[in-house]
C-alpha positions in Angstrom: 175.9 -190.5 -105.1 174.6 -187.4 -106.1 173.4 -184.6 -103.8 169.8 -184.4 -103.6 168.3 -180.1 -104.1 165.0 -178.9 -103.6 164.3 -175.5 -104.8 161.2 -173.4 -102.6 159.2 -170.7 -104.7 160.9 -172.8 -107.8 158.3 -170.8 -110.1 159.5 -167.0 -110.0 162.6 -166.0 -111.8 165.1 -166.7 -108.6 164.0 -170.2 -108.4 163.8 -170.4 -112.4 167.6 -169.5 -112.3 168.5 -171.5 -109.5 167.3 -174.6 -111.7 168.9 -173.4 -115.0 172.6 -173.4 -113.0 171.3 -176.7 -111.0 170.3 -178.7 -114.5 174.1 -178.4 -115.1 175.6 -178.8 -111.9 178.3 -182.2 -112.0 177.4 -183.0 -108.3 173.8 -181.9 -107.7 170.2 -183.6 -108.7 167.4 -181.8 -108.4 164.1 -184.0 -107.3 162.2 -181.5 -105.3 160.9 -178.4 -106.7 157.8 -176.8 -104.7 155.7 -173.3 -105.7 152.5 -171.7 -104.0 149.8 -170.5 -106.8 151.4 -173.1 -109.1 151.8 -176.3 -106.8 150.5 -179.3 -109.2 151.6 -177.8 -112.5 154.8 -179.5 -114.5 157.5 -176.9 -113.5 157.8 -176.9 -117.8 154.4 -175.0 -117.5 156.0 -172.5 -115.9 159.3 -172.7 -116.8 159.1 -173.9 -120.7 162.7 -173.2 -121.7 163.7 -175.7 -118.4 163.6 -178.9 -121.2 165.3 -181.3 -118.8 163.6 -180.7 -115.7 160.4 -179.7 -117.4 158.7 -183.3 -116.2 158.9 -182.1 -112.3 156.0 -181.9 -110.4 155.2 -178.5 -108.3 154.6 -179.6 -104.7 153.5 -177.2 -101.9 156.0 -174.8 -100.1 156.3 -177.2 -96.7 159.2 -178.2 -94.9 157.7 -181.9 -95.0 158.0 -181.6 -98.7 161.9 -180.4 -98.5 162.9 -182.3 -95.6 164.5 -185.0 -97.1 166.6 -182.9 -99.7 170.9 -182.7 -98.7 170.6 -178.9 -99.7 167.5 -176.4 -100.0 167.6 -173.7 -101.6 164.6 -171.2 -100.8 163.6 -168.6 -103.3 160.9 -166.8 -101.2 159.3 -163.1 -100.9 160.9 -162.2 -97.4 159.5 -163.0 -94.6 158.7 -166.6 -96.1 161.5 -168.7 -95.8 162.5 -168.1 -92.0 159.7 -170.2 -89.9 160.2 -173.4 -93.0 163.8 -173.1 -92.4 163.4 -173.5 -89.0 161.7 -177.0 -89.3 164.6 -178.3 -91.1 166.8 -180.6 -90.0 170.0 -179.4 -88.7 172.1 -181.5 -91.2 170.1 -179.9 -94.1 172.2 -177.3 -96.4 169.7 -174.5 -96.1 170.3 -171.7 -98.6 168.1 -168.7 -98.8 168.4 -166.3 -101.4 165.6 -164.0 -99.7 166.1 -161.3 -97.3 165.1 -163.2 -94.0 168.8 -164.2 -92.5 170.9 -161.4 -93.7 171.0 -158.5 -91.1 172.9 -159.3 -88.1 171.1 -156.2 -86.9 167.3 -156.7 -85.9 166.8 -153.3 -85.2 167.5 -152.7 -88.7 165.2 -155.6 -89.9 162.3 -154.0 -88.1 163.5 -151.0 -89.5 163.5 -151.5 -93.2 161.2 -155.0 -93.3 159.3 -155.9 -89.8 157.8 -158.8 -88.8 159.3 -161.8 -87.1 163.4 -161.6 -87.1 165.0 -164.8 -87.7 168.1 -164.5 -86.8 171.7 -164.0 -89.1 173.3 -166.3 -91.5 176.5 -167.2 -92.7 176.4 -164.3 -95.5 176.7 -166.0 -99.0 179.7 -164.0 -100.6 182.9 -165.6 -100.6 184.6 -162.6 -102.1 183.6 -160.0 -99.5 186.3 -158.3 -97.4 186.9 -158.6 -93.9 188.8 -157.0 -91.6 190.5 -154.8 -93.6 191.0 -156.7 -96.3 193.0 -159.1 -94.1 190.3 -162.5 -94.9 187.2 -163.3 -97.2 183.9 -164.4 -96.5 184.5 -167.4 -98.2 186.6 -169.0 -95.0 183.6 -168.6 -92.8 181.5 -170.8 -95.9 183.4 -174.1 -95.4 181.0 -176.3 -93.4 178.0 -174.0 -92.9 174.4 -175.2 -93.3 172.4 -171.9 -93.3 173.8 -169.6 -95.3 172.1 -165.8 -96.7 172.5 -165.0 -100.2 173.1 -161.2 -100.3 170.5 -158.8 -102.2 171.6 -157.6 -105.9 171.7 -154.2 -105.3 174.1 -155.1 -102.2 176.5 -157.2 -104.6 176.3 -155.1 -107.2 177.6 -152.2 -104.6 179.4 -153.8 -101.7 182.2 -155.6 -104.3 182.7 -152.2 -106.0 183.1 -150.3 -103.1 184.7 -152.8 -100.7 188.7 -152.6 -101.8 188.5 -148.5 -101.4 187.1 -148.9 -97.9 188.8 -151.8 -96.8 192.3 -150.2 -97.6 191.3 -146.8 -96.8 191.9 -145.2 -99.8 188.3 -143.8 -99.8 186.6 -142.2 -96.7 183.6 -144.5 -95.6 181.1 -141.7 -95.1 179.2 -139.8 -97.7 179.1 -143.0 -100.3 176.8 -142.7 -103.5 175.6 -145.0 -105.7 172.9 -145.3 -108.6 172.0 -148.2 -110.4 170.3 -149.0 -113.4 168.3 -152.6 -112.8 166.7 -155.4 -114.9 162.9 -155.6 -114.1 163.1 -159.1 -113.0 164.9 -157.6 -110.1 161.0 -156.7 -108.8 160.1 -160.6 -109.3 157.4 -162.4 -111.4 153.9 -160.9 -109.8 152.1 -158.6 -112.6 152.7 -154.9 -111.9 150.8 -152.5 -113.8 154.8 -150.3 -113.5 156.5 -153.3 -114.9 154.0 -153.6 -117.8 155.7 -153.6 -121.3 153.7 -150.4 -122.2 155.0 -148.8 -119.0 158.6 -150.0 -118.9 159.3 -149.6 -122.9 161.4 -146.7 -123.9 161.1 -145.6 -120.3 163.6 -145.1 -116.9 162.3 -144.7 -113.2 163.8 -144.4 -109.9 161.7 -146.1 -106.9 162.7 -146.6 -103.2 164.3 -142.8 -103.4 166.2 -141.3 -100.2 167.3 -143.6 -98.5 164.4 -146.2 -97.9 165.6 -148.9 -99.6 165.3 -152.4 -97.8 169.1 -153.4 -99.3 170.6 -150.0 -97.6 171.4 -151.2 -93.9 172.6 -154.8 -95.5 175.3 -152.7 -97.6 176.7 -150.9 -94.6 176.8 -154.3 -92.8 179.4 -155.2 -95.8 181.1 -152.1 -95.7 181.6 -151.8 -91.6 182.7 -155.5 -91.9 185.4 -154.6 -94.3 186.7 -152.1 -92.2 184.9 -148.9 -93.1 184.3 -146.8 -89.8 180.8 -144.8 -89.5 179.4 -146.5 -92.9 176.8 -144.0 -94.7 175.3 -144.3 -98.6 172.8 -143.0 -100.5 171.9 -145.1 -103.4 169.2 -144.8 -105.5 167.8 -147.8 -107.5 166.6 -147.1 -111.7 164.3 -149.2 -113.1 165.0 -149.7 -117.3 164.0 -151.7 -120.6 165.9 -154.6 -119.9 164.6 -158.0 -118.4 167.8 -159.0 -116.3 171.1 -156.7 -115.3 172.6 -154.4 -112.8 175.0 -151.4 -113.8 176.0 -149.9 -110.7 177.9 -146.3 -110.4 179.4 -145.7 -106.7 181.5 -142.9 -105.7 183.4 -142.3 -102.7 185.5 -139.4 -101.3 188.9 -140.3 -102.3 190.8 -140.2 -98.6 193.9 -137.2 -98.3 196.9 -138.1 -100.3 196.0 -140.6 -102.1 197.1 -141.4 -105.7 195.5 -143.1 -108.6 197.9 -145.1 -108.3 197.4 -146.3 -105.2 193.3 -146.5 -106.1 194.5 -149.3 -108.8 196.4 -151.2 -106.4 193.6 -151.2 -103.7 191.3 -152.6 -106.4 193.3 -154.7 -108.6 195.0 -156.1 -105.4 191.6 -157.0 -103.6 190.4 -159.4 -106.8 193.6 -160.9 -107.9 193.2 -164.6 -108.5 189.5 -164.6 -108.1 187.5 -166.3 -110.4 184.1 -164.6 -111.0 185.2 -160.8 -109.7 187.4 -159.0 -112.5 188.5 -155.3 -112.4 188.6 -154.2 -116.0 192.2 -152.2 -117.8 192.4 -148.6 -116.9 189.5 -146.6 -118.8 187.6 -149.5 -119.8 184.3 -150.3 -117.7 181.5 -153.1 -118.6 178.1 -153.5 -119.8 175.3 -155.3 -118.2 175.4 -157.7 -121.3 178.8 -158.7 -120.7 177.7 -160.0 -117.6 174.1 -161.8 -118.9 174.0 -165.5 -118.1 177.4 -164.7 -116.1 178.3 -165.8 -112.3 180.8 -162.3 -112.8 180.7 -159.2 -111.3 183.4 -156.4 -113.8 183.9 -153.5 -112.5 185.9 -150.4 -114.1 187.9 -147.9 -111.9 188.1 -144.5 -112.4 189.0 -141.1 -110.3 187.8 -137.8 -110.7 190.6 -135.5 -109.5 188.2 -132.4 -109.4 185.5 -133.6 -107.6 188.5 -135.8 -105.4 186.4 -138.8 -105.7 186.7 -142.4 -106.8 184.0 -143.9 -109.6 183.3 -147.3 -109.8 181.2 -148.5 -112.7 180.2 -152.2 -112.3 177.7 -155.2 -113.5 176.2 -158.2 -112.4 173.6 -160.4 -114.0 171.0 -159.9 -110.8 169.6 -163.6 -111.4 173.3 -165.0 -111.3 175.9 -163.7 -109.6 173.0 -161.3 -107.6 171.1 -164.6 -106.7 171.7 -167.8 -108.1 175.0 -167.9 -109.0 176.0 -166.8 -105.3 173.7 -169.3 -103.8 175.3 -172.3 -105.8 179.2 -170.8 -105.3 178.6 -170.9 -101.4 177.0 -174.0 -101.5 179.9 -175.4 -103.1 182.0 -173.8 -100.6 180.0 -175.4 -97.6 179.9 -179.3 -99.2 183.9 -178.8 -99.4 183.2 -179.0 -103.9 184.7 -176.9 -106.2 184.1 -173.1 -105.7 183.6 -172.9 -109.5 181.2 -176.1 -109.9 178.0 -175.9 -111.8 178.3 -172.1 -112.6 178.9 -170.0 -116.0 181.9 -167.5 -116.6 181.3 -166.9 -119.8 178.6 -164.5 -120.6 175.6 -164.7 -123.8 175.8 -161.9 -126.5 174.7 -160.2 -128.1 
């Protein structure tokens, strides 16, 4: 028999994506789809290029209404998901691609979000370091039922700085990254700054000097592959493009260490995985090679002068920043195929 989905906040861009991966998945059906504003509308109202689920109707954001689903997947602002997760039954595959269940820290959640903490989740990213580099994420997936799909920005950095920290090769401390991002990164709610007449032709940086929400989440990654006193400043750039992160992290390359032996930490970190690919020498990606992609490329460089490694690398932010990574560790928990259901080939031009 198939295994039933429900998709919370199915109307924004998240939940939009979610279905797109979901209409194709070999072992998944999705009969539940619920939104807030838009409960009682087809989701093809809302969703027109969704042709085979168009005929769904939106049903209020309850856990009565996603109770009787095998998995959930919540695409909520944060702060939504965590008390509706809570009603549901422990057997329930709960996946939430917000930020409610991602910091282990709840200092750091009153910190940099505030209200009620609910508590960590299994962290949705198989192909994180741990340890050193000794395990991946992916072994704590099998059998979960609440897992925490990481933020963009965090994916986007954490896999391109992980296999420097988690070898050593690069010091942990004084980390740098800037990133250019998709406006659906800011979600579907009219904006006068995300306005066509605003964004056209134009680039801006927001949540400058440290005060970004996904900053404490990305040292969580970074400590947790064996980084020691974790700092990074990364500032996020909003540009002309609907979907697409093209992140550029640099890190203190550690004493006496080669090129050589940067290659090797990276190369050797992502061999024989599927959706994370480290590009030939000198060659680094676009965001388009990653559109409609559950891939994260990444190109390695070092800058002798400035003794620091550069990393250059891009995600789609609605798949393997959200979507993507929800449906690869729910395939991981149900014991299916890691690969199931999601795209490694990208759309161009």
């Amino acid at each position: 028999m198939p295994i039933s989905v429900a998709v919370a906040g199915a109307s924004g861009y998240a939940g939009g994506e979610l279905l797109r991966l979901l209409a194709n998945h070999p072992e998944f059906e999705v009969r539940v789809v619920t939104a807030h504003q838009n409960a009682g509308q087809r989701l093809g109202a809302v969703h027109p290029h969704l042709l085979t689920l168009g005929e769904l109707e939106l049903q209020p954001t309850e856990a009565s209404v996603l109770a009787d689903a095998d998995v959930v997947f919540f695409a909520l602002p944060h702060g939504a998901s965590g008390a509706i997760a809570a009603e549901l039954p422990d057997d329930v595959l709960a996946v939430d691609c917000g930020a409610d269940h991602r910091l282990t820290d709840e200092s750091a959640w009153d910190a940099f979000y505030g209200g009620e903490y609910h508590g960590a989740w299994s962290y949705g990213m198989p192909e994180l370091l741990l340890d050193g580099g000794t395990v991946k994420q992916r072994e704590n997936l099998a059998g979960a039922t609440r897992i925490a799909v990481p933020g963009c920005n965090v994916t986007a950095i954490t896999l391109g700085l992980a296999p420097g920290v988690a070898s050593g090769v690069v010091e942990s401390h004084d980390l740098v990254s800037v990133l250019a991002v998709g406006t659906s990164g800011a979600g579907k709610s009219l904006r006068t700054e995300l306005l066509a007449s605003e964004i056209m032709g134009s680039a801006s940086a927001y949540a400058v000097g440290g005060t970004h929400r996904h900053t404490p989440e990305i040292a969580q990654n970074l400590t947790a592959a064996g980084g020691e006193g974790v700092t990074i400043s990364f500032t996020p750039v909003l540009v002309p493009m609907s979907r697409g992160i093209l992140a550029t992290s640099t890190a203190r390359l550690a004493p006496g260490v080669s090129a050589a032996d940067v290659r090797d930490a990276w190369e050797g970190a992502y061999a024989g995985e599927t959706f994370v690919r480290v590009l030939p020498a000198g060659a680094f990606p676009r965001t388009n090679d990653t559109t409609g992609a559950n891939t994260a490329l990444m190109g390695v460089a070092v800058d002798e002068a400035a003794g620091r490694v550069v990393v250059v690398s891009a995600i789609d932010n609605l798949v393997k920043g959200t979507a993507g990574a929800a449906i690869q560790s729910a395939n991981l928990a149900l014991g299916l195929p890691e690969t199931a259901g999601l795209p490694l080939n990208g759309v161009a031009p």
